[in-house]
C-alpha positions in Angstrom: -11.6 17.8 -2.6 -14.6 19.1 -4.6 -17.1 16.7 -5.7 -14.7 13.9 -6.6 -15.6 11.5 -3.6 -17.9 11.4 -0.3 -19.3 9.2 2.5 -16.0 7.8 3.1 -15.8 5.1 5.8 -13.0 5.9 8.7 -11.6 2.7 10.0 -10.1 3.4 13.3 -6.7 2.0 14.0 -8.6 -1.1 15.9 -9.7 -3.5 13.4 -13.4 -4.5 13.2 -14.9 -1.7 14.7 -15.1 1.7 12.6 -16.9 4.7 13.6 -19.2 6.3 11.5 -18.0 9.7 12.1 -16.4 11.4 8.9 -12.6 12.4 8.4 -13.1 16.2 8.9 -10.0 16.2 6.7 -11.7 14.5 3.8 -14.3 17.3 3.8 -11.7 20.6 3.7 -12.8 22.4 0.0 -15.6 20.4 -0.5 -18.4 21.7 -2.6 -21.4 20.1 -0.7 -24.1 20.5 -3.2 -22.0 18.4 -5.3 -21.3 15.6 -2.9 -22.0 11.9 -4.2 -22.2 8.7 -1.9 -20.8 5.2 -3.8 -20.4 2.9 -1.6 -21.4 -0.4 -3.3 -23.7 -1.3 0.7 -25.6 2.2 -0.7 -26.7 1.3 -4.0 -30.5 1.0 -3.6 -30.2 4.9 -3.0 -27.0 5.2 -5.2 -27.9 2.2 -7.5 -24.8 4.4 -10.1 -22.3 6.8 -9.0 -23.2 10.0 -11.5 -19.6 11.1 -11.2 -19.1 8.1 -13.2 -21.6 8.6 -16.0 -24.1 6.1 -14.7 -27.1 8.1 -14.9 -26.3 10.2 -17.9 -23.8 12.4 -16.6 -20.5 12.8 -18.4 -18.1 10.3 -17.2 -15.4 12.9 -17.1 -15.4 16.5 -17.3 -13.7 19.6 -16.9 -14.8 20.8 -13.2 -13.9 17.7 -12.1 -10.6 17.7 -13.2 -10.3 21.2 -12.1 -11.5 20.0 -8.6 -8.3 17.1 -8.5 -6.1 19.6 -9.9 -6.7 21.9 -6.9 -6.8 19.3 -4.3 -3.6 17.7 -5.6 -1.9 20.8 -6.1 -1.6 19.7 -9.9 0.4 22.2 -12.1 1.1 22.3 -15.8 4.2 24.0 -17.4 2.3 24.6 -20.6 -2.0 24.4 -21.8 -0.5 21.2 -24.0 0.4 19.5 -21.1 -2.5 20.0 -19.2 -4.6 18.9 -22.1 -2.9 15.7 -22.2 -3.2 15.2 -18.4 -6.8 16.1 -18.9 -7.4 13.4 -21.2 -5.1 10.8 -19.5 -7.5 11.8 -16.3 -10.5 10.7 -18.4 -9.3 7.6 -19.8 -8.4 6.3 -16.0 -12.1 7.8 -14.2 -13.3 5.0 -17.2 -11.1 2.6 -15.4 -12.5 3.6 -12.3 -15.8 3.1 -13.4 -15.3 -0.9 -14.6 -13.1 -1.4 -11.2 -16.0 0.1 -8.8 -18.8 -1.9 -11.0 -17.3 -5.0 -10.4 -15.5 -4.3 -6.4 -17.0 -6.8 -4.2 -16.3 -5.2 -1.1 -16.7 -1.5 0.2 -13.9 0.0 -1.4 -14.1 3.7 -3.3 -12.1 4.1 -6.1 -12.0 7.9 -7.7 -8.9 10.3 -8.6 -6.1 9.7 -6.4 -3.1 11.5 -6.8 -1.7 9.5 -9.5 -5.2 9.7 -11.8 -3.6 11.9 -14.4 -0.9 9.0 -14.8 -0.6 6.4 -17.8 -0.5 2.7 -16.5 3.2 3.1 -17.7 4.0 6.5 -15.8 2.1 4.8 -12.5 5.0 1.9 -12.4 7.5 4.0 -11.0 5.5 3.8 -7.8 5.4 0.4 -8.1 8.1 -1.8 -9.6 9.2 -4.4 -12.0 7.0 -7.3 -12.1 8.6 -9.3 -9.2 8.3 -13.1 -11.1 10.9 -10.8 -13.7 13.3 -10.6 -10.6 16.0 -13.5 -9.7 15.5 -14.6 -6.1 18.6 -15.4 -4.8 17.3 -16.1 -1.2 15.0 -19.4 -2.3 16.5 -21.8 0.7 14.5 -19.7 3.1 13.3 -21.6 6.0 9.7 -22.2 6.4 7.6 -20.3 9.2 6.2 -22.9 11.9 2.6 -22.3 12.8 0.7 -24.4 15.5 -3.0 -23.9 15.1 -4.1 -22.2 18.2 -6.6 -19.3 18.9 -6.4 -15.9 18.1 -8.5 -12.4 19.0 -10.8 -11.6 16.1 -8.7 -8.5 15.7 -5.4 -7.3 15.9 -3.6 -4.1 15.1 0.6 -3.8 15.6 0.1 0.1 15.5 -1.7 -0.2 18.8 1.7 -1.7 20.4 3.9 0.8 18.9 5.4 -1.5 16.3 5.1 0.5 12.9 6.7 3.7 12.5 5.0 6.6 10.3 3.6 6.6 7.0 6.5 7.3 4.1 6.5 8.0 1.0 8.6 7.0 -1.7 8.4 8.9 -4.3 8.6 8.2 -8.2 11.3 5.4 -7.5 10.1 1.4 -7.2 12.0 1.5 -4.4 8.7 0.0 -2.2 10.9 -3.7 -2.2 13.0 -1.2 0.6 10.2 -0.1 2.3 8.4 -3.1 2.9 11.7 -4.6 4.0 12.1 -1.9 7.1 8.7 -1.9 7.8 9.1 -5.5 8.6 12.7 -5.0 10.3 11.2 -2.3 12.1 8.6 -4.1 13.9 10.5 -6.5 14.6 13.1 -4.9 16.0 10.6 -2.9 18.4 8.7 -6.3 19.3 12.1 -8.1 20.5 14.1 -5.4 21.4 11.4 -2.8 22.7 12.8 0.1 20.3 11.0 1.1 17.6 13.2 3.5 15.3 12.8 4.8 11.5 15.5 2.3 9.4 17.2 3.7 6.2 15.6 2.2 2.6 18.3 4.5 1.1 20.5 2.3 1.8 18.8 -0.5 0.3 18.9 1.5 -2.7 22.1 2.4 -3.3 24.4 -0.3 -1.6 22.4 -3.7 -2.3 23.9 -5.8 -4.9 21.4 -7.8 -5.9 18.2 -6.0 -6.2 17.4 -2.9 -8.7 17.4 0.2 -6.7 14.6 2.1 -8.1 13.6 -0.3 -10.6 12.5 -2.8 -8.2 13.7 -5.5 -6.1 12.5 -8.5 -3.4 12.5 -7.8 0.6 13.8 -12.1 0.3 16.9 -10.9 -1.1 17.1 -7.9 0.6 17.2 -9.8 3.8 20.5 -11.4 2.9 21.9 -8.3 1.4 21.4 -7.1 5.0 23.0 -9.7 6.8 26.1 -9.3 4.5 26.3 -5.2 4.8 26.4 -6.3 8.7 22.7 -4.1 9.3 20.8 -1.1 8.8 21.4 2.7 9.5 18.4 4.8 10.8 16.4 6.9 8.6 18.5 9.6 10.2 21.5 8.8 10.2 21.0 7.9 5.5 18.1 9.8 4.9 16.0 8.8 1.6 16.5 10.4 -1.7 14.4 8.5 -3.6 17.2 8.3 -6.7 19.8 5.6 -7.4 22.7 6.6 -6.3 26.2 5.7 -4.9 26.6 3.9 -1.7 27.8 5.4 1.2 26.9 2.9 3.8 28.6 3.3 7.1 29.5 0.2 8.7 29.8 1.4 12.2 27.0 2.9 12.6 24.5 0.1 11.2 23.2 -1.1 14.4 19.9 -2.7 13.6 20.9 -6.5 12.8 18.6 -9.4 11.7 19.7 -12.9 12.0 17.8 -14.5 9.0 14.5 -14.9 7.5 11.6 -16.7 6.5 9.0 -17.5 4.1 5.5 -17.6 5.8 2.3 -19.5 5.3 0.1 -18.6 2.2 -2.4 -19.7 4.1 -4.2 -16.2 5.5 -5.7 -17.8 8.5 -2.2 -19.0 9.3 -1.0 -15.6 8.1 -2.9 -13.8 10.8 -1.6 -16.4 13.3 1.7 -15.9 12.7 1.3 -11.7 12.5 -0.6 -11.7 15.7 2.4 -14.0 17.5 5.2 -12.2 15.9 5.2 -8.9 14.3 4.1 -7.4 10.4 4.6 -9.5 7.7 6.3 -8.2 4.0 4.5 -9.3 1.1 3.9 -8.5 -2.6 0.9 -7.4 -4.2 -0.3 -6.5 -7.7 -1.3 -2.8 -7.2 -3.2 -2.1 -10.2 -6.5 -1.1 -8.6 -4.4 1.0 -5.9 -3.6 3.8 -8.1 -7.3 4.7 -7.7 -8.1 3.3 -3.9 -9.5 5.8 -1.7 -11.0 4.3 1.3 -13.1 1.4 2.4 -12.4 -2.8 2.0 -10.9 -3.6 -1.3 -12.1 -6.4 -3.1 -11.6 -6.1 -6.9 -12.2 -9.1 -9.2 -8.8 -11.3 -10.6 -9.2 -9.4 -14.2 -8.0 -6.3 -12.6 -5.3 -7.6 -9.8 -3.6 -11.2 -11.5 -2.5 -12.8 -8.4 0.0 -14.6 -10.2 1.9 -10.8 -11.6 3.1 -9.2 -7.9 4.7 -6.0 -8.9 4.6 -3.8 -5.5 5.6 -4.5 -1.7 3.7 -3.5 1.6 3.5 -4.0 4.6 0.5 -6.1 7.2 0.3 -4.6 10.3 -2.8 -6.0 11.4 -6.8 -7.5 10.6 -10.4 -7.3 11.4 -13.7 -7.3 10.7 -16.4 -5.1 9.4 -19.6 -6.6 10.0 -19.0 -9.9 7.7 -16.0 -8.8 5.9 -12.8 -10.0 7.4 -9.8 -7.5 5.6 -6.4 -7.0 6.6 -4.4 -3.6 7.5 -1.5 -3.0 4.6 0.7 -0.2 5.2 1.6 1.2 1.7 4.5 3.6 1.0 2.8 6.8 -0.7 2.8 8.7 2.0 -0.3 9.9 4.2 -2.3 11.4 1.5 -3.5 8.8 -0.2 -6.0 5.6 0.7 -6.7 5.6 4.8 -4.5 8.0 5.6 -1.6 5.7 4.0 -2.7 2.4 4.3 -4.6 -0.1 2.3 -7.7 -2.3 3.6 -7.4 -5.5 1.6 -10.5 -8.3 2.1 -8.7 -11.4 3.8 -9.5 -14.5 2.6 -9.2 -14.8 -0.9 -5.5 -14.2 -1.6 -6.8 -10.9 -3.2 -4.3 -9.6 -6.0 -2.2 -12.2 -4.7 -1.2 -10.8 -1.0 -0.6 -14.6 0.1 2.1 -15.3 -2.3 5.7 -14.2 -0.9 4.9 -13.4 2.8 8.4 -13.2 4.4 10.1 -11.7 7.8 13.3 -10.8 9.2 14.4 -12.9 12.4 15.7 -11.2 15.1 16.9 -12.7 18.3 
């Protein structure tokens, strides 16, 4: 990892309580004389991150992009190339710089996997801006929440509700993903089973949503109930590509019955998640291209709440000390954020994660 990033938080699966220990996996290749703590709690002994040009040091240069090159496993066909990934890298570790100025919470943001990515290249991790796709599922019913008390944390990974971390490749195919995620802890909450579903065949054989381009989990839901279910992971394994459908019938066995919108109220959010299972929802992921650990808390200027353009999963909430964050499992695979998922601060409908909350129904 080099000297792009240290004193990373590790959040156990429980919410609330983290341990202090460090990720021995976060420090394989580091270069410890070169190790820099920004965590925005440290700041009287970090008051700038020098890896970021606050104290005179170049914002960007070229050990450090040798150091993400090697720990990404970043290869150039040709010196032109990796002169323009070079400078792309640069331009974003100035992005960087304005998002961690400004994070409220205790998130670190550096050079991810995707840093040597225009904004433009980034979206095919992400999607079309959802408000740009027709929802054709709008007569959902409304969840019903009675106020009544919950624990002050709650994880669904603890009661083997959420499969594995995946990754989705270059294809905005994270409407799909967020969709099984949901089906899938449902399906093991009612039915006791948890198994991998098939976002392939969201992909290829829904009608109404854009395959790679992007799509909505709403519609998706009905798409679903009119292909009669979902085939296991297995049985239509992901390509990441649009491509033809070849859906088999028979062997879709994981049904839902309908859906539902859900509360964008997050205290009601986190009732209804602790009583029934992960919730879908949107997000704007600008600032995720550059997460790498702790509670996110950017300001509006860099999330809109109002322009959702990626799906994820909830699985769960906490608290660290007097931050109260929820548990978002993303689709990039285990390599990036905490170890594939997203600490979000819950409360202020941060980059709009309160917005279009939906669920499957299963009975």
């Amino acid at each position: 990892m080099g000297d792009l990033f240290v004193n990373r938080r590790n959040y156990g699966k429980r919410g609330g309580k983290f341990r202090k220990k460090r990720d021995e996996s976060w420090q394989e290749g580091m270069h410890h004389g070169k190790m820099w703590g920004i965590y925005r709690k440290e700041k009287e002994r970090h008051n700038q991150n020098p890896k970021l040009g606050g104290d005179g040091h170049d914002l960007c240069h070229g050990g450090m992009f040798k150091d993400f090159q090697k720990k990404h496993q970043k290869f150039y066909s040709t010196e032109e190339e990796e002169k323009k990934r070079f400078g792309i890298f640069c331009e974003n570790m100035k992005t960087v710089q304005k998002i961690q100025e400004k994070e409220q919470g205790t998130a670190v943001y550096g050079a991810t996997k995707f840093a040597d990515l225009t904004e433009k290249e980034f979206k095919k991790y992400v999607g079309k801006k959802w408000n740009l796709i027709k929802n054709t599922n709008k007569d959902m019913k409304q969840a019903y929440i009675k106020p009544r008390s919950i624990p002050e944390s709650f994880d669904w990974r603890d009661h083997n509700a959420v499969s594995e971390v995946k990754n989705q490749g270059s294809c905005g195919s994270c409407w799909a993903f967020s969709t099984t995620g949901n089906i899938e802890g449902q399906w093991a909450i009612q039915k006791k089973q948890l198994v991998s579903l098939s976002e392939q065949e969201l992909v290829s054989c829904d009608k109404v949503d854009q395959g790679c381009e992007g799509g909505l989990p709403s519609n998706a839901y009905k798409e679903i109930e009119r292909l009669g279910g979902l085939e296991t992971e297995s049985q239509y394994k992901y390509d990441g590509v649009d491509e033809k459908c070849t859906f088999n019938r028979s062997d879709a066995k994981f049904y839902i019955n309908s859906s539902l919108s859900i509360s964008s109220d997050e205290s009601e959010m986190a009732q209804w998640l602790y009583e029934n299972g992960p919730i879908s929802i949107g997000i704007n992921a600008f600032v995720m291209q550059f997460y790498m650990g702790g509670i996110s808390h950017p300001w509006k200027i860099f999330c809109n709440p109002k322009e959702l353009d990626h799906g994820v999963l909830i699985v769960g909430y906490g608290v660290d000390g007097s931050k109260p964050y929820w548990i978002v499992k993303n689709s990039w695979g285990p390599d990036w954020g905490e170890k594939g998922y997203y600490l979000v601060y819950r409360g202020d409908g941060v980059c709009g994660l309160n917005t279009m909350c939906t669920s499957a129904i299963i009975k």
